[in-house]
C-alpha positions as CSV (number, residue, x, y, z in Angstrom):
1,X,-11.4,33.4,-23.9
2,X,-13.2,30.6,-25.4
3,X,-9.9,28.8,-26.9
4,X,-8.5,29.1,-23.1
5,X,-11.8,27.5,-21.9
6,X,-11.6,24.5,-24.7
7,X,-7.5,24.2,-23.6
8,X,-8.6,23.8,-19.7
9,X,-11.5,21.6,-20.5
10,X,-9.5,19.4,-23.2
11,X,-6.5,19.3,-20.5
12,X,-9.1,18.4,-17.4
13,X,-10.8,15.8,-20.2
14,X,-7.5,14.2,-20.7
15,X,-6.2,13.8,-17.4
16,X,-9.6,12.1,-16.6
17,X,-9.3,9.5,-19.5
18,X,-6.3,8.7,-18.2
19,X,-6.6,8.8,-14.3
20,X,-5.4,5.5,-14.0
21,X,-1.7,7.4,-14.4
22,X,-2.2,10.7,-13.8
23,X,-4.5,12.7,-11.5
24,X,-5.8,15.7,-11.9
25,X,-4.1,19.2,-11.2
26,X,-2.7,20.5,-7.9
27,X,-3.1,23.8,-6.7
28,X,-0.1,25.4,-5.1
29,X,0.5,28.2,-3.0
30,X,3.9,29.1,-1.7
31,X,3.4,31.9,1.4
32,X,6.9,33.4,1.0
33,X,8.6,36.8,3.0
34,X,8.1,39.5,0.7
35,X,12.1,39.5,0.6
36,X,12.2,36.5,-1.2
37,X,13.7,36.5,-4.7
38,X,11.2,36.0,-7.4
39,X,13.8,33.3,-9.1
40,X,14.0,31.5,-6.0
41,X,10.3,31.3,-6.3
42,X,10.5,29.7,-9.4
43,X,13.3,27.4,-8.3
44,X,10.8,26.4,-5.3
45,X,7.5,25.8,-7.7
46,X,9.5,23.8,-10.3
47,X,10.8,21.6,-8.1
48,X,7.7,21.4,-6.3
49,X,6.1,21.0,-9.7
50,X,8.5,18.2,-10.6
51,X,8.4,16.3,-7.1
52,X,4.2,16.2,-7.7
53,X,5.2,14.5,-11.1
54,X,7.3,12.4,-9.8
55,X,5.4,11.1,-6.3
56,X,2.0,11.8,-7.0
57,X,0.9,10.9,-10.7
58,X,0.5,14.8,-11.2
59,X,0.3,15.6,-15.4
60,X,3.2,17.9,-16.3
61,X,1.3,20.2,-18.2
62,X,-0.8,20.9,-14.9
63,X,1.1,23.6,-12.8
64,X,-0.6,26.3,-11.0
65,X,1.2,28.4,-8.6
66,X,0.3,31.5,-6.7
67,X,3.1,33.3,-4.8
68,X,1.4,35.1,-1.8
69,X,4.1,37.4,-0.3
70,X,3.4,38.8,3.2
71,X,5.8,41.2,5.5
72,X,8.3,39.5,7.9
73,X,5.7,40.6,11.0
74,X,3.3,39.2,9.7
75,X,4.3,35.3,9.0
76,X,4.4,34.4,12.7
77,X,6.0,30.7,12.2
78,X,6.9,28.9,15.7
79,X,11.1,28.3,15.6
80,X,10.8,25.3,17.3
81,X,7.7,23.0,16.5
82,X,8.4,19.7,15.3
83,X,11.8,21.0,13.8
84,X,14.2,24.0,14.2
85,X,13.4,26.8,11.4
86,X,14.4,30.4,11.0
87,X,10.8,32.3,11.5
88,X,12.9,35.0,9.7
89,X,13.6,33.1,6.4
90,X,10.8,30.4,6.3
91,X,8.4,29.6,3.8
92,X,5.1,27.9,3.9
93,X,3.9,25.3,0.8
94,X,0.5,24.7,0.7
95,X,-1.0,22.1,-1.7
96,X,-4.6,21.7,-2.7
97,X,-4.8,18.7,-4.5
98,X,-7.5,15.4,-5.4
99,X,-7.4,12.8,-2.7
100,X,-6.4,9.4,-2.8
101,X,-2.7,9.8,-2.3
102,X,-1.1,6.8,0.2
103,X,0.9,7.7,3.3
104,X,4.1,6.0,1.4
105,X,3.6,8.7,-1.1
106,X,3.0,11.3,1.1
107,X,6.5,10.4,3.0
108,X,8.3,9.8,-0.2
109,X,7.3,13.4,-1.6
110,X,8.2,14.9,1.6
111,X,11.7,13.6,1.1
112,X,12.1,14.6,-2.2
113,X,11.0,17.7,-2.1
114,X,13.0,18.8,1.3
115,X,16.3,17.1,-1.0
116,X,15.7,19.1,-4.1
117,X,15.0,22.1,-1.4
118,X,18.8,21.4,-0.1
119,X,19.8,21.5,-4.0
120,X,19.2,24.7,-5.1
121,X,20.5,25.7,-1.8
122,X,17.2,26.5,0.1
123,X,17.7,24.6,4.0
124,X,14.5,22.1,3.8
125,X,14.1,22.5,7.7
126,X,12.5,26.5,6.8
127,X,10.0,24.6,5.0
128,X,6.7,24.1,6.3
129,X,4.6,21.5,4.0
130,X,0.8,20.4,4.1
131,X,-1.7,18.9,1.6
132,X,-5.1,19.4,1.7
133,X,-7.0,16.8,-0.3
134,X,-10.6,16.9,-1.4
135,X,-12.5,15.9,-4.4
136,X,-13.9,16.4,-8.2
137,X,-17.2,18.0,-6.8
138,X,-14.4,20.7,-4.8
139,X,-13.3,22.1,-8.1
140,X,-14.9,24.2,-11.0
141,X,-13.0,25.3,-14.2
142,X,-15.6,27.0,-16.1
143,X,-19.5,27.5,-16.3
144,X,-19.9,23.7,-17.2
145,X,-19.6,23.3,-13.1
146,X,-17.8,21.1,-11.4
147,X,-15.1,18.7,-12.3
148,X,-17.3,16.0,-11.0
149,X,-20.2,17.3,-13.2
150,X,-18.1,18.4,-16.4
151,X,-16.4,14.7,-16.8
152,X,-19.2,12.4,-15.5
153,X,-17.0,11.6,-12.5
């Protein structure tokens, strides 16, 4: 327990001496159908994962996913809004991630991910995307408190 503690604070403590290129960790949540594949899952974190590299700074070593599977009735997702989607076979990525991103970034990642989406063979339209951004003081890693407070942000 300790030794994961010292990993997550040396990991937090590196990506702050070196905020100038890479920021600290995203959170991601994918809200899949329960009848998703598990590997397509992974296909969808990784290249989530790598797109966050790539776009937004994010440190490689810094992936955190949580698959939250729900039944079909009960991921009510409009077919038509802003897009056409199959309700039936749509997913939802949510990102919680340190702010500070530009709208050029934003776009860019958008594009990349719903490309590497069409890759492994997943149609990018039954993706629904959003980031919410807040700040050092919004996260907490261990009893030292909060990010803010643990690196003298």
């Amino acid at each position: 327990m300790v030794y994961f503690c010292d990993q997550i604070k040396n990991t937090i403590a590196w990506s702050a001496l070196t905020l100038s290129r890479k920021t600290l960790m995203p959170l991601n949540k994918l809200h899949v159908p329960c009848d998703l594949p598990v590997e397509t899952c992974i296909q969808v974190n990784t290249l989530l994962h790598a797109a966050l590299v790539q776009h937004f700074a994010v440190n490689p070593e810094d992936d955190f996913c949580i698959v939250m599977r729900y039944a079909r009735e009960d991921m009510m997702l409009h077919p038509t809004f802003l897009g056409p989607r199959d309700p039936e076979a749509s997913i939802i990525i949510d990102i919680t991630l340190m702010a500070g991103r530009t709208d050029a970034r934003k776009e860019a990642f958008y594009s990349e991910l719903r490309y590497k989406l069409q890759k492994i063979g997943f149609p990018p339209d039954n993706a629904i995307v959003f980031l919410t951004e807040n700040n050092p003081i919004d996260w907490s890693f261990s009893r030292g408190g909060s990010v803010k407070k643990v690196l003298a942000l």
